[in-house]
N, C-alpha and C positions, 0 to 999 in steps of 0.2 A: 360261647356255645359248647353244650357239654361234644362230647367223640366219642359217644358210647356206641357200640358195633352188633349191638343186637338185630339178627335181620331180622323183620317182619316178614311173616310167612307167607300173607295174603296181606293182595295192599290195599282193603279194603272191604267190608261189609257189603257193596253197592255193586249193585246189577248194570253197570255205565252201558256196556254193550246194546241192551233192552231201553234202556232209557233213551240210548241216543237215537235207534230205529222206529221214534215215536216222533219226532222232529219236532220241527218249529212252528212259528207263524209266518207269514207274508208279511213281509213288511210294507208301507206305503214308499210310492217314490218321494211325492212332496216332501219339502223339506219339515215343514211346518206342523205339516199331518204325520210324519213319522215322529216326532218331538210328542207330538201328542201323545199318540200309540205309547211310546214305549215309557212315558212319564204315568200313564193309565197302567202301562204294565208295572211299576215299581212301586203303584199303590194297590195294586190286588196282590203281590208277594208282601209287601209290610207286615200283615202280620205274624204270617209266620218266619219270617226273619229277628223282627223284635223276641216272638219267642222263643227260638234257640241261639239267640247272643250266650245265655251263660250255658250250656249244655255243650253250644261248641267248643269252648274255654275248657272245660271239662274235658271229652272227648277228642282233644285235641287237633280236630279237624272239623270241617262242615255239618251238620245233619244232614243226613240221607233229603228230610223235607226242605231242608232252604236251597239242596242241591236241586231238586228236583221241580222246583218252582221257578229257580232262576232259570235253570234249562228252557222250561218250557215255553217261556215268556221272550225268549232271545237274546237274556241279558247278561249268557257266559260268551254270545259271539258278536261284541257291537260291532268289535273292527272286521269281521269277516268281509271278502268282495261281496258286492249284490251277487254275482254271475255264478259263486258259489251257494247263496240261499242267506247270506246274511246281511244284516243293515247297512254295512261300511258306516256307519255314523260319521261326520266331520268332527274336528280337535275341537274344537266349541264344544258343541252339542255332547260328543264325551265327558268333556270338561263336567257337564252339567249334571249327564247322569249319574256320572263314578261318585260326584260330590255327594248327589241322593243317597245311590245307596250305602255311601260310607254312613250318612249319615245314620241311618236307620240302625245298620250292623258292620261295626271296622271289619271284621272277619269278611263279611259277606261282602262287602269293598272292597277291601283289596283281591279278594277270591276271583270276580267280578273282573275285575283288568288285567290280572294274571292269563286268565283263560284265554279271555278276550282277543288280547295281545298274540296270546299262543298259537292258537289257532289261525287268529289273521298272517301272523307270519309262515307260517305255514301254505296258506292258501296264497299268496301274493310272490310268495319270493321261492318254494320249492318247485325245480322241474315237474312239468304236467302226469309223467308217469307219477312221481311223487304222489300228487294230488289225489290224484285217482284212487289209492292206496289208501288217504288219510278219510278221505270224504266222497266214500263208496256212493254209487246211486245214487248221490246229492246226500247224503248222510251226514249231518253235519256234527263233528267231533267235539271231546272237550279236552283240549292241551294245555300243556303248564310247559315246568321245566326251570331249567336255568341256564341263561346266555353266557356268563362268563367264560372264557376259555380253558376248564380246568381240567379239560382234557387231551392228549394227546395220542395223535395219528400216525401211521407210518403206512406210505402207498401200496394198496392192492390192484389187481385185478378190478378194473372199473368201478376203484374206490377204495375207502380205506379202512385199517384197524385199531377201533379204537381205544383205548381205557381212561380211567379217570375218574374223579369221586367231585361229586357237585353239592354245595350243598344252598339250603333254600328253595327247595323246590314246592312251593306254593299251590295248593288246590293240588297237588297230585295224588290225593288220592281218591280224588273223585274224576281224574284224567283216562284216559286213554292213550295219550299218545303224552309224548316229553320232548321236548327240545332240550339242545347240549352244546354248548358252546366247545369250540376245539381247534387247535393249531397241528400243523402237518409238519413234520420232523423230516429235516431232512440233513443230511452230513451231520448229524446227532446234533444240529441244531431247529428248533421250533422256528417256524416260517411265520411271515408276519401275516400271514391271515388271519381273520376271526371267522369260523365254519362255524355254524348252526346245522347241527343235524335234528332230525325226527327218527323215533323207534317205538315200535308201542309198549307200552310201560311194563306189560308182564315180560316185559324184555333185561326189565333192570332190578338189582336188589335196591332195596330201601333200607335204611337206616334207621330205626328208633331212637331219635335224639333228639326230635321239639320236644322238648321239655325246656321253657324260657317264660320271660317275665308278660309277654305283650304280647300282642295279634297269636297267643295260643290256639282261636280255632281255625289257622291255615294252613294248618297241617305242613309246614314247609320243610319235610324232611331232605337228609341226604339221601344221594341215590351214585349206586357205580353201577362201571363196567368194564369188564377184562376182555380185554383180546374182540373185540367185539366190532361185524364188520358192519359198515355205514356201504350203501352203493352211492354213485354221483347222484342218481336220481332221489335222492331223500337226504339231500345237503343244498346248502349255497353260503359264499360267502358274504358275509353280514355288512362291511367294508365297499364291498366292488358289484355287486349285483343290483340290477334295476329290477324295479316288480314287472314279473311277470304277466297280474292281472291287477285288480280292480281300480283306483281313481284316484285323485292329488294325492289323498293322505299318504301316501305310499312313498310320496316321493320325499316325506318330514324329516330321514334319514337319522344319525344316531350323532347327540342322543334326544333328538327331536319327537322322534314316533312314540317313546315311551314317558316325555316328561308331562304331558298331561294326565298320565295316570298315577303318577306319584303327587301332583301338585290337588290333582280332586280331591282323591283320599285324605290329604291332609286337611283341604278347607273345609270337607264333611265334619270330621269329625270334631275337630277345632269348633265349626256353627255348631254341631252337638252340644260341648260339654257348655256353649255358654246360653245356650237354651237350657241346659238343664240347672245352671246353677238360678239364673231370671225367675225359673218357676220356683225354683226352692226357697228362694230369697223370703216370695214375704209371710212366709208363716213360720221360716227356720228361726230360732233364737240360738246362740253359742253362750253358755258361760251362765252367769248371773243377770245378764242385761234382761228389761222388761222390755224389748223391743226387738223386731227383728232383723236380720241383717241387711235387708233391704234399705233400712234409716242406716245404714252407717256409710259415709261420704266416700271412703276410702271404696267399700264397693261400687257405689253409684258410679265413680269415676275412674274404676278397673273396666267396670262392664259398659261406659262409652267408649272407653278409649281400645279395647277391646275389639269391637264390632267394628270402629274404623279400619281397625289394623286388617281384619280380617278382607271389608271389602277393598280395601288399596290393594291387596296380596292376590287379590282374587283380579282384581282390576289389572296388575299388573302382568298375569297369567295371560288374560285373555289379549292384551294390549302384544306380547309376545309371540302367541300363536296367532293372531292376525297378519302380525307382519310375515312370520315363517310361511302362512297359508298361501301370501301371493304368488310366492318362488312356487309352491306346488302346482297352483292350476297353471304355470306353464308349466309344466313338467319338467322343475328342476328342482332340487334338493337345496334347503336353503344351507346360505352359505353360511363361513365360522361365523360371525358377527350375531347371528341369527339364532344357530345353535348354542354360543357360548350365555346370550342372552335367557332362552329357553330354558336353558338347565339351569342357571340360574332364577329366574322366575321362581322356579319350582323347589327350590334351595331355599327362596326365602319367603315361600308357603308355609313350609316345613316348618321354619323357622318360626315364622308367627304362631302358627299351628300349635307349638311345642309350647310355646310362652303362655296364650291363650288357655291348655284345656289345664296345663299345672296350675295356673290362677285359679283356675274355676275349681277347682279341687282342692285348692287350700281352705279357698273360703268356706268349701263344701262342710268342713271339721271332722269330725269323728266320724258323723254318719256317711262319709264318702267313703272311708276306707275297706266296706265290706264287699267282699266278690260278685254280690248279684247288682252292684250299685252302680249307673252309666260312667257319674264322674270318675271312676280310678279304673274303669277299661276303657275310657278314652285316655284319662290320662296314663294308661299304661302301652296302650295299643300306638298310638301316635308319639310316645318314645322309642319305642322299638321300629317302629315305621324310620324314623331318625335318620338309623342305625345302618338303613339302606345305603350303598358306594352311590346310588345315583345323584344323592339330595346328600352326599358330602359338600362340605365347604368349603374343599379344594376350587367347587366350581367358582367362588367369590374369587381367589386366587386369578384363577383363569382369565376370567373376565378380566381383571385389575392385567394383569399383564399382556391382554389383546388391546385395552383400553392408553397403556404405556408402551405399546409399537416393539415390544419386545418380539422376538424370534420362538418358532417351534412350539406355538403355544398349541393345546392338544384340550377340546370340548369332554374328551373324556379324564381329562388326568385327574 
């Protein structure tokens, strides 16, 4: 990633504040009837999602319109509590939609669980003054940010000061608010916490430096900050805090709460490019052949073999988070076995994912390789997805050494 240090002046064209005082819908309690709801919502935004996939890439962020659609429809806050105004959706039912709308637009996917996530962390795990703060009047926010800990703290006055330069900050700039991951210094050494703080975004500089191969419209800049103070009440640590409010999911813990939204993303997009190759297939011809690539065996039997991979991967997703689910509805975090498994899942999502939409792109030929074309911004978008620490292959590592009884094994290393 380039480290160009250009600040942006304004971190965005969008009116967020306005948009967000317009709210949401109600969502159903039913389980069933909310599935509904919000699969009806993901098909009255399709089309304008399908048409700023390339303008996003372009503009290297959202459209203002696929912002403002997802907004209004509920589908920048599935994880939010009920008690706050949003779905809390279950890791299934996530699973499903993130898959949709990766499908539709990667950008608008992964946009879509960024916020999501953002915000539900926010509403579930910061002190109530916090809350108050983030989702005024029931006003319901849109956050990003980045967890990592790439910041560093030193204790104040009921709270601390922070700086540090994050980078990846996804949907930010269609955000208001940011999350920031950070460790507290003490005796000049960083404390093994992980803090997640919230600040609102005209709080921090931005960075002009997405400029990269893949998921170009997520706008996922860097962003700092100096000397900059955090109160307790708009932190928690990430490690040792129980949620505050809404229901099981809460209790998925890390890196369980976020691997369904890296494993959806992946299967969307992956169903994407081999939808699109199946259509292209029987009228495409490559080369000199009087036939088209649909007649050639070598395809026939990428694109079976293919489709299996994808539902085993899928299957073994959901296989994953059902087991993590039990430990939640008691209200316990699942355990390593659990998580080690999870992020794994979602590793070898990715994995398929990755295999799947390059096939489907090779076959594509010549005519895949132009900008406005699905196959080479799936197959670009879901490389750079890759690229994520969460769906590293250390997690395979992991597992293999919880699986050999080995010692000090760590779900995140």
């Amino acid at each position: 990633m380039t480290t160009a240090t250009t600040t942006i002046e304004t971190i965005a064209p969008f009116d967020v504040t306005a948009l967000e005082g317009l709210g949401i819908p109600d969502f159903p309690e039913d389980r069933e009837a909310l599935r509904e709801s919000l699969l009806e919502a993901i098909d009255r935004v399709r089309p304008t999602l399908e048409a700023d996939a390339e303008s996003n890439d372009a503009a290297e962020t959202l459209e203002w319109s696929s912002v403002v659609a997802l907004y209004h429809e509920g589908l920048l806050s599935l994880k939010v509590p009920r008690e706050l105004g949003g779905p809390e959706v279950d890791p299934l039912l996530y699973l499903e939609l993130i898959d949709e709308l990766s499908y539709i637009n990667s950008s608008a996917g992964w946009c879509a669980f960024i916020n999501s996530t953002s915000a539900a962390l926010i509403g579930a795990f910061v002190p109530d003054a916090g809350v108050a703060r983030v989702f005024p009047h029931g006003r319901m926010p849109i956050a990003s940010g980045a967890l990592i800990p790439r910041g560093l703290a030193t204790p104040a006055d009921a709270g601390w000061m922070v700086s540090g330069r994050w980078p990846f900050a996804s949907g930010s700039a269609h955000s208001s608010w940011l999350l920031a991951g950070f460790r507290i210094v003490r005796d000049d050494e960083p404390g093994p916490e992980h803090m997640i703080m919230a600040c609102p975004v005209e709080d921090v500089q931005f960075l002009d430096n997405w400029q990269v191969m893949g998921l170009q419209g997520t706008g996922s800049r860097d962003f700092v900050l100096t000397d900059y103070f955090v109160s307790e009440d708009m932190a928690f640590d990430l490690l040792s805090t129980d949620p505050r409010k809404g229901g099981p999911m809460f209790w998925m813990g890390r890196p369980g709460f976020v691997t369904p939204d890296h494993a959806a993303f992946a299967l969307g997009v992956a169903r994407r490019a081999l939808d699109e190759i199946s259509l292209q297939a029987g009228s495409y011809q490559r080369g000199y052949l009087a036939s088209t690539i649909a007649q050639r065996g070598a395809l026939q039997h990428d694109v079976g073999k293919s489709d299996q991979q994808l539902r085993a991967a899928r299957a073994l997703c959901r296989e994953a988070l059902e087991e993590a689910w039990e430990f939640c509805l008691r209200g316990e975090r699942p355990d390593m076995e659990r998580q080690l498994r999870l992020r794994g899942a979602c590793v070898y999502a990715t994995d398929v994912a990755c295999q799947v939409a390059t096939t489907a792109f090779r076959y594509g030929g010549g005519n895949a390789i132009y900008n406005d074309r699905v196959l080479q911004r799936c197959m670009r978008d879901i490389n750079a997805a890759a690229q994520h620490f969460m769906v590293n292959t250390s997690a395979y590592d992991n597992l293999g050494q919880f699986r050999l009884g080995l010692a000090n094994v760590n779900a995140m290393g």
